[in-house]
C-alpha positions in Angstrom: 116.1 120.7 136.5 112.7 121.0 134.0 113.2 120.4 130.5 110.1 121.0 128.5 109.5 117.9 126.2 110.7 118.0 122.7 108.2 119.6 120.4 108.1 116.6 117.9 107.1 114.4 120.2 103.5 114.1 119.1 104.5 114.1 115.7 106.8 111.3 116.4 104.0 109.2 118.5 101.4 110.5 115.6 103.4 108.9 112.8 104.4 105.8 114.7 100.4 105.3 115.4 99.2 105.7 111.6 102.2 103.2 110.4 100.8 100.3 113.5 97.2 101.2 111.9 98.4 101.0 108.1 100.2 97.7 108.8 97.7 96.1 111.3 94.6 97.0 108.6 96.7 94.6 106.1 96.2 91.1 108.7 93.1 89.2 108.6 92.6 89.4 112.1 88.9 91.3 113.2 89.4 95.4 114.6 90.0 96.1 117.5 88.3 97.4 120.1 88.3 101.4 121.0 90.4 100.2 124.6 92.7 97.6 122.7 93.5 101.2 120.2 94.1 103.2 123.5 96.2 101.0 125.1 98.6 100.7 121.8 98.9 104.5 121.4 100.3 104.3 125.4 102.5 101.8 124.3 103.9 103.8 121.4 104.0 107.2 123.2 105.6 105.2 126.4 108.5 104.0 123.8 108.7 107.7 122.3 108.8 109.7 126.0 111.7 106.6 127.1 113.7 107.2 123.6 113.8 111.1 123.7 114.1 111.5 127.7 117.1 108.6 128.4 120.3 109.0 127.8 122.5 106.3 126.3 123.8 105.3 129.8 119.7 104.7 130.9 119.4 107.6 132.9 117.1 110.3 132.6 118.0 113.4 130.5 115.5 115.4 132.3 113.2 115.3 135.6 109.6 116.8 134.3 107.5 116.4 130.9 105.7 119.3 129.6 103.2 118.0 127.3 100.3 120.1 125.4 97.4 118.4 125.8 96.0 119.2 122.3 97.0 116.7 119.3 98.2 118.0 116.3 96.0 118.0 113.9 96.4 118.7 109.9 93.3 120.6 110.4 93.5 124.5 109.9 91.9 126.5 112.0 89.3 128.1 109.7 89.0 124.8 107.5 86.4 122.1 107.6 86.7 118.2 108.3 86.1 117.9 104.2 88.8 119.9 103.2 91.1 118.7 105.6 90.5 114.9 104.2 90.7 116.3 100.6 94.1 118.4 101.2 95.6 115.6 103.2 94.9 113.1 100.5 96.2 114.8 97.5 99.6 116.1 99.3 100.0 112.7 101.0 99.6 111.1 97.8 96.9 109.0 99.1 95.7 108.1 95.3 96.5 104.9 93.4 98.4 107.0 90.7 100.5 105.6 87.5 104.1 105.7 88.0 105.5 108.9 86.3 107.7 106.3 83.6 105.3 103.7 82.6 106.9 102.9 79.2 107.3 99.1 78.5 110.7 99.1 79.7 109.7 100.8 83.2 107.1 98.3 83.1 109.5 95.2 82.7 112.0 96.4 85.1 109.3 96.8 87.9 107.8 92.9 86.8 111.4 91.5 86.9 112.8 93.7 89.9 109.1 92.8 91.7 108.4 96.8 92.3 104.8 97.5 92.2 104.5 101.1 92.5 101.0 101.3 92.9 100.2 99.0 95.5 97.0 100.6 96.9 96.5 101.3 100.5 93.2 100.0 101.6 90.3 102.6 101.5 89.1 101.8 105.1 92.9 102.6 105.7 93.3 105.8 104.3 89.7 106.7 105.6 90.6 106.0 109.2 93.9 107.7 108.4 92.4 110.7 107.1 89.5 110.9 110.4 92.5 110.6 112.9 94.6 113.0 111.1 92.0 115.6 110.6 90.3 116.1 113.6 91.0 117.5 116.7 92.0 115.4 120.1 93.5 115.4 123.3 96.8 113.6 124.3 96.5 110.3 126.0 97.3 110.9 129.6 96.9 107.0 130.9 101.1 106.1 129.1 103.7 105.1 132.0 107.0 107.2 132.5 108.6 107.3 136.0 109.3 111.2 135.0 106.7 113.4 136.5 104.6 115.0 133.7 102.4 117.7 133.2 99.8 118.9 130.3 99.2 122.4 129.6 95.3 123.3 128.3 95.0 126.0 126.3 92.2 127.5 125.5 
């Protein structure tokens, strides 16, 4: 039986990837490495391709992967790296903005309630966000499944 994987799947692995960056950009420990990166993206996509191709009973829901070997970007296909970052930015709400209510009352509730609603995201963070999410790439081909996969290259 061939199942072609589900479409959201590198959406899925995408998102999971930027929340382990936003979160491990917070820790004071140093960056790491290009290979340490790599092998947490296989970690994440192994979890993703296990979740979406196992039944509840641990078997397999399927006996092939069909993967496109292209990322999705949030780059257009006429657009520039620039524009990308810009467009991204402003729809993502990447900006330290002022709460829509910041009357003296919205201010006390967030001091007593301990809401800060503009906790800023770290600029390297958003920046390495932004260079991830904007440009082109090819899906990681070294995660483990025992299903046998395949990527499709288009052209």
């Amino acid at each position: 039986m061939k199942i072609a994987c589900h479409p959201n799947i590198a959406t899925v692995a995408c998102a999971a990837i930027a929340i382990s960056l936003f979160s491990g950009c917070n820790s004071p420990k140093p960056r790491p490495t290009e290979k340490e990166v790599a092998a947490a993206e296989d970690e994440i996509y192994e979890v993703v391709v296990r979740h979406i191709s196992m039944s509840v009973n641990g078997q397999p829901r399927m006996t092939q992967l069909v993967f496109d070997d292209a990322l999705l970007t949030l780059l257009e296909p006429e657009g520039d790296l620039e524009s990308c970052k810009r467009s991204t930015r402003k729809r993502l709400r990447l900006e330290v903005e002022p709460p829509p209510y910041n009357s003296l009352a919205d201010r006390a509730y967030r001091f007593f309630a301990r809401e800060d609603y503009a906790v800023p995201i770290r600029t390297d963070t958003v920046q390495n966000y932004l260079e991830r999410a904007c440009a082109p790439g090819h899906l990681s081909q070294t995660f483990r499944t025992d299903l046998h996969r395949t990527f499709i290259v288009r052209h």
